[in-house]
OpenMM code with the backbone's topology and positions (N, CA, C; nanometers):
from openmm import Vec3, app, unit

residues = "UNK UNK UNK UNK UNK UNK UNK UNK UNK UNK UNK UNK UNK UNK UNK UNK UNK UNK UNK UNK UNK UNK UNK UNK UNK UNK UNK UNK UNK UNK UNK UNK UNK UNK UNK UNK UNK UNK UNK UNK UNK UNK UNK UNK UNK UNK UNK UNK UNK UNK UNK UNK UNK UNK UNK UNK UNK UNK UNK UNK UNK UNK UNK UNK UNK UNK UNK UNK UNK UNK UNK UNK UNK UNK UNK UNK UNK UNK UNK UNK UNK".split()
positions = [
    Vec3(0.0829, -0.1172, 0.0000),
    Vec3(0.0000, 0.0000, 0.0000),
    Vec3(0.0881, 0.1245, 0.0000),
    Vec3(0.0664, 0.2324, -0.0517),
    Vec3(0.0907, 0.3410, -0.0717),
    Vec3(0.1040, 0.4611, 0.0382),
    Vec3(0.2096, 0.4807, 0.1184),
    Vec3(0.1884, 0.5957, 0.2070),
    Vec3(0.1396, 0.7237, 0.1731),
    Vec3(0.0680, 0.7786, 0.2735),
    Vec3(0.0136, 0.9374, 0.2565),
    Vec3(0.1358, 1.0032, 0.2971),
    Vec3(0.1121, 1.1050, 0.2920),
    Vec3(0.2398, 1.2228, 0.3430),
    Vec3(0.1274, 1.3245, 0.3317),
    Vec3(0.0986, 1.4000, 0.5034),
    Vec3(0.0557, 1.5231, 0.4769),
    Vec3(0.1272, 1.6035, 0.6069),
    Vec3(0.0669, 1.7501, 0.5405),
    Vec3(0.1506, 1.8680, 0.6008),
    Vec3(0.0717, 1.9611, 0.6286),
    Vec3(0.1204, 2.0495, 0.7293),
    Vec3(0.0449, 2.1236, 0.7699),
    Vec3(0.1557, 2.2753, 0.7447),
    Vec3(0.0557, 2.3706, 0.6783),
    Vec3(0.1580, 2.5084, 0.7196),
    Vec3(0.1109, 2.6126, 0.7542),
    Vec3(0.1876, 2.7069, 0.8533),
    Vec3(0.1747, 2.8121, 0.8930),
    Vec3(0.1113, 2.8889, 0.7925),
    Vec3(0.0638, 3.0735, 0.8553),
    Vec3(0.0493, 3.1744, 0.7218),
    Vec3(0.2137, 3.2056, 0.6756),
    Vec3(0.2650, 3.1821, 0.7489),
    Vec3(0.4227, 3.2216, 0.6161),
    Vec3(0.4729, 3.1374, 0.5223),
    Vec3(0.4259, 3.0146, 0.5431),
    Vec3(0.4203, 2.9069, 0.4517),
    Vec3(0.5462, 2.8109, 0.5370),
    Vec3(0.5676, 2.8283, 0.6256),
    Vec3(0.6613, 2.7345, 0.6643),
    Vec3(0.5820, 2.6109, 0.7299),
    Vec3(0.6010, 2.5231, 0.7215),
    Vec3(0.5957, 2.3438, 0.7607),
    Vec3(0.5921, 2.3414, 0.9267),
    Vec3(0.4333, 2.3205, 0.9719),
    Vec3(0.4419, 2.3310, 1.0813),
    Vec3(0.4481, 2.1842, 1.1593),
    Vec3(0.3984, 2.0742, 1.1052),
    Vec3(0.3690, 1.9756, 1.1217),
    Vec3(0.3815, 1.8329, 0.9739),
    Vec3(0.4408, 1.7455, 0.9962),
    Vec3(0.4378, 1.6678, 0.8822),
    Vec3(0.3830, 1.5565, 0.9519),
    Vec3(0.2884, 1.4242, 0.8796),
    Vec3(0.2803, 1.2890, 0.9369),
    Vec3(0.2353, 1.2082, 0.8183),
    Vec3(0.3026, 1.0850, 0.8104),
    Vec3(0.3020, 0.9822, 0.7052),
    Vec3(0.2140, 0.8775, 0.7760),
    Vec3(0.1287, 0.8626, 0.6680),
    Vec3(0.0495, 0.7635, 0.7311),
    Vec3(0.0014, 0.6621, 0.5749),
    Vec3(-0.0130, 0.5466, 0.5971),
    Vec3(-0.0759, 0.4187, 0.4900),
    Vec3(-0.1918, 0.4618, 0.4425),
    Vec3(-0.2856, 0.5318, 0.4887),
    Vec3(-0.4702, 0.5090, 0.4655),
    Vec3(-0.5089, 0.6660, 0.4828),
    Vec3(-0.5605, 0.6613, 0.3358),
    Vec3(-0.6572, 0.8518, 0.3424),
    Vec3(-0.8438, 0.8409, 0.3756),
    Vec3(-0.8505, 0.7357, 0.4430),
    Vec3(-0.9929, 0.7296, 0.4673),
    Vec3(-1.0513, 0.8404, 0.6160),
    Vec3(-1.1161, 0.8581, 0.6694),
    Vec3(-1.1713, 0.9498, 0.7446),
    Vec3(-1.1238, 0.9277, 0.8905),
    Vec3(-1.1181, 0.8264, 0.9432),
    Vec3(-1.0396, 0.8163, 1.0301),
    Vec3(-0.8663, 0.8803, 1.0267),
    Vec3(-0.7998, 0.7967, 0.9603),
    Vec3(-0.6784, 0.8324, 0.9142),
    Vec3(-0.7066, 1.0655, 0.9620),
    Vec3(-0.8037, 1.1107, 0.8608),
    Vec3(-0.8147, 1.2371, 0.8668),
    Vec3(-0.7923, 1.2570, 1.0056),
    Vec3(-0.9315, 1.1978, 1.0550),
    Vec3(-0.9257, 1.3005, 1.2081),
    Vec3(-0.8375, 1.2855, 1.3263),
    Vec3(-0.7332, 1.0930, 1.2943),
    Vec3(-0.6181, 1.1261, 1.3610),
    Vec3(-0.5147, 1.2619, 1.2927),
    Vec3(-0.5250, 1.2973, 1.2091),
    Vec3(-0.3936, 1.3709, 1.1732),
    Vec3(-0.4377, 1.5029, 1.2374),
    Vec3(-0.6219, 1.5615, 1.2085),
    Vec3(-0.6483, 1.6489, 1.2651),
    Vec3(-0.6248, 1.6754, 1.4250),
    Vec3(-0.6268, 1.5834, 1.4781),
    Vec3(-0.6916, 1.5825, 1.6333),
    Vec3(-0.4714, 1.6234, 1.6774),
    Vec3(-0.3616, 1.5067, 1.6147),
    Vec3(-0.2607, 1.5367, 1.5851),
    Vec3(-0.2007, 1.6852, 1.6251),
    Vec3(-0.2589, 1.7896, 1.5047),
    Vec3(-0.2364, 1.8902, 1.4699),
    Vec3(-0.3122, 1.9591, 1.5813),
    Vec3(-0.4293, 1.9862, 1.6059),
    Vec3(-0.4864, 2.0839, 1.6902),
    Vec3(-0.4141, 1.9987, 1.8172),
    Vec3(-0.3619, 1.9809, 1.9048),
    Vec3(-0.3066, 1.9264, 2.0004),
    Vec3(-0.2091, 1.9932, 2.0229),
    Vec3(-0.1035, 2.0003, 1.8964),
    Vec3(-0.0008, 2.0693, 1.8716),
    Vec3(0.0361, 2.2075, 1.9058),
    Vec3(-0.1140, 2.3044, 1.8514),
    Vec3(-0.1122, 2.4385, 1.8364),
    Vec3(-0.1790, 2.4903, 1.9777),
    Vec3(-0.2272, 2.6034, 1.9933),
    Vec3(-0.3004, 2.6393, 2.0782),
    Vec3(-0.3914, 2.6782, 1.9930),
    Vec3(-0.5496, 2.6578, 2.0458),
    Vec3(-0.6338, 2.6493, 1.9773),
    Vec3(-0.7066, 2.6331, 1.8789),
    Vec3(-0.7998, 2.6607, 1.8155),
    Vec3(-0.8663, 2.5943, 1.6907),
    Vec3(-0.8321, 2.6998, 1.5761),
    Vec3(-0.7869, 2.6384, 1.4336),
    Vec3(-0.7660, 2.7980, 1.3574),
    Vec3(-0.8851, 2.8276, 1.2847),
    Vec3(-0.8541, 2.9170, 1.2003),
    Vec3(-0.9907, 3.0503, 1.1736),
    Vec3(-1.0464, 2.9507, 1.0639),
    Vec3(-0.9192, 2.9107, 0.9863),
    Vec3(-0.9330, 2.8586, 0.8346),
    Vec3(-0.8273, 2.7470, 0.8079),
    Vec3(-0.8518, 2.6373, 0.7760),
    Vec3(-0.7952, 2.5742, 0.7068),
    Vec3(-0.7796, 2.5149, 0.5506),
    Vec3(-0.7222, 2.5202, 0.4791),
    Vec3(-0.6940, 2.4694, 0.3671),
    Vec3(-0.6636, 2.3294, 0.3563),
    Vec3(-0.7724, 2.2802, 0.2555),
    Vec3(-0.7103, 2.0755, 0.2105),
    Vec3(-0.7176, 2.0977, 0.0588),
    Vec3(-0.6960, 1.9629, 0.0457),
    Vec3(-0.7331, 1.9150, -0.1045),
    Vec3(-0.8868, 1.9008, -0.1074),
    Vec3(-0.8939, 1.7979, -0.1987),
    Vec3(-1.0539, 1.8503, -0.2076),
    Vec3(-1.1188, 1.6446, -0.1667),
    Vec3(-0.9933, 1.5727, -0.0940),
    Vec3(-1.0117, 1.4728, -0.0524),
    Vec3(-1.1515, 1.4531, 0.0514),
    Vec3(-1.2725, 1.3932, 0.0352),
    Vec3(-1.3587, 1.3822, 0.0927),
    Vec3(-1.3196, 1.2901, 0.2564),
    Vec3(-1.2038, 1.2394, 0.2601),
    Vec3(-1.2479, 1.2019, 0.4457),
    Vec3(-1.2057, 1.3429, 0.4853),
    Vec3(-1.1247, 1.4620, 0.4478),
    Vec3(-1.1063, 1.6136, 0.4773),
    Vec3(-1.2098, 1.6779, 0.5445),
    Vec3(-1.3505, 1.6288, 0.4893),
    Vec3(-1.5079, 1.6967, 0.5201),
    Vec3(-1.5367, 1.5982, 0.6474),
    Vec3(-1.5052, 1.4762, 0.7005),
    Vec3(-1.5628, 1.3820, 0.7883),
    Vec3(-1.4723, 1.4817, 0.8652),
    Vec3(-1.3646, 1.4643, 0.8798),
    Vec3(-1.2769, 1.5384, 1.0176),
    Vec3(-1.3279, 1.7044, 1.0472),
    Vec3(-1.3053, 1.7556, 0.9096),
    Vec3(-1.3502, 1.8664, 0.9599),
    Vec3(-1.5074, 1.8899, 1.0551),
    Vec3(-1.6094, 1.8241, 0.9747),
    Vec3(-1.7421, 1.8517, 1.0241),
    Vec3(-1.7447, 1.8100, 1.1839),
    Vec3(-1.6588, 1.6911, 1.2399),
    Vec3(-1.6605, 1.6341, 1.3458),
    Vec3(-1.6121, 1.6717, 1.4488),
    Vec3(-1.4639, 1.7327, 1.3856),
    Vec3(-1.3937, 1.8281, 1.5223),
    Vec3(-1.3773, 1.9507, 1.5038),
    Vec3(-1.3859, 2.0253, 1.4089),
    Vec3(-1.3873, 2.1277, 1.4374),
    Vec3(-1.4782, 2.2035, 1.3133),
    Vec3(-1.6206, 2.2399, 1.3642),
    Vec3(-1.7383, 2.2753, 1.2669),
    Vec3(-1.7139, 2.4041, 1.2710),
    Vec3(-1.6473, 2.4929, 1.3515),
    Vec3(-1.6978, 2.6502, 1.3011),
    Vec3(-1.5249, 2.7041, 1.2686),
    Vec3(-1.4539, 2.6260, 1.2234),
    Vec3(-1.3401, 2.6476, 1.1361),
    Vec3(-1.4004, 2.6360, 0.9733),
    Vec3(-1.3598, 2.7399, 0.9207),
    Vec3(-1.4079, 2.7395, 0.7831),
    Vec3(-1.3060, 2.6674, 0.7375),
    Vec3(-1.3147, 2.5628, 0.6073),
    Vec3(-1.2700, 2.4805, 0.5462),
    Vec3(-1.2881, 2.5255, 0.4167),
    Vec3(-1.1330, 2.5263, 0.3667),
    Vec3(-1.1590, 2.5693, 0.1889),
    Vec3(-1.1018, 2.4499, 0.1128),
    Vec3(-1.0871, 2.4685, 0.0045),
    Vec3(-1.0856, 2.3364, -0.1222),
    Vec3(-1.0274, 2.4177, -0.2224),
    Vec3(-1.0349, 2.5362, -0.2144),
    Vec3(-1.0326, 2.6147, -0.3912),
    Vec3(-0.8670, 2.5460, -0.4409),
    Vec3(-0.8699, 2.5514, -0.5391),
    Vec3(-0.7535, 2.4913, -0.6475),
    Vec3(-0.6104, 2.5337, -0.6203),
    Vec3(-0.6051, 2.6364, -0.5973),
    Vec3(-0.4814, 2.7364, -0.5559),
    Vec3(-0.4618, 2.8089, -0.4978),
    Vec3(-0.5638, 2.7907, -0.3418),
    Vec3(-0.5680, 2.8823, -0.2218),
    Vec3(-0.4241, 2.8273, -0.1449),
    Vec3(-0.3288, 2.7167, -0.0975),
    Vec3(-0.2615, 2.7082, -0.0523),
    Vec3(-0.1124, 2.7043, -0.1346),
    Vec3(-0.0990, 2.7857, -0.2644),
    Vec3(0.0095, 2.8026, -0.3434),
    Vec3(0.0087, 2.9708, -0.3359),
    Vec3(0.1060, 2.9911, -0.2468),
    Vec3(0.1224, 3.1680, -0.2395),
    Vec3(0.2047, 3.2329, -0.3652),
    Vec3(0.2693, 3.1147, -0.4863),
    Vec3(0.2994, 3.2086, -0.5987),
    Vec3(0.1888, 3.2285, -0.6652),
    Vec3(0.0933, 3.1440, -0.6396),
    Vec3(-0.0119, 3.1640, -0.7579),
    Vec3(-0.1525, 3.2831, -0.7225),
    Vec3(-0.1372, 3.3196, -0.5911),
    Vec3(-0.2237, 3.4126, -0.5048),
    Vec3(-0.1211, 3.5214, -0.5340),
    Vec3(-0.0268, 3.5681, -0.5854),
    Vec3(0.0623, 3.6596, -0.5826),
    Vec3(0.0527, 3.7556, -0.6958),
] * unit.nanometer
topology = app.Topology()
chain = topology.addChain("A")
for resn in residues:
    res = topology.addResidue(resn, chain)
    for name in ("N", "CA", "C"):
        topology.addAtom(name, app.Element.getBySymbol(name[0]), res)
């Protein structure tokens, strides 16, 4: 099977968090989420994913009044530039 690799980044774009994991199903998500908010202090405003559907199970579950985006090239700051 195929490892995931996901990442998490700051607003300056630096790499706040990385974790490799086997399985992109919804679980898999909300360990990486639960992961990450653990990490930080508190819940953030906005997060950015792909447009991977277990993304929507984690989000809706742990954290509902974080807005969640998808758009194509919201997390590429040359292309917002």
């Amino acid at each position: 099977m195929e490892s995931c690799l996901r990442d998490s980044v700051d607003p300056d774009g630096e790499v706040v968090d990385v974790y490799l994991q086997a399985k992109r199903d919804g679980t898999a998500a909300k360990r990486f989420f639960k992961r990450l908010l653990r990490s930080h202090c508190g819940e953030p405003r906005k997060i950015v994913t792909d447009k991977l559907r277990s993304y929507d199970v984690a989000h809706r579950e742990l954290i509902p009044d974080t807005i969640h985006s998808t758009e194509q090239y919201e997390n590429n700051r040359a292309e917002q530039s």
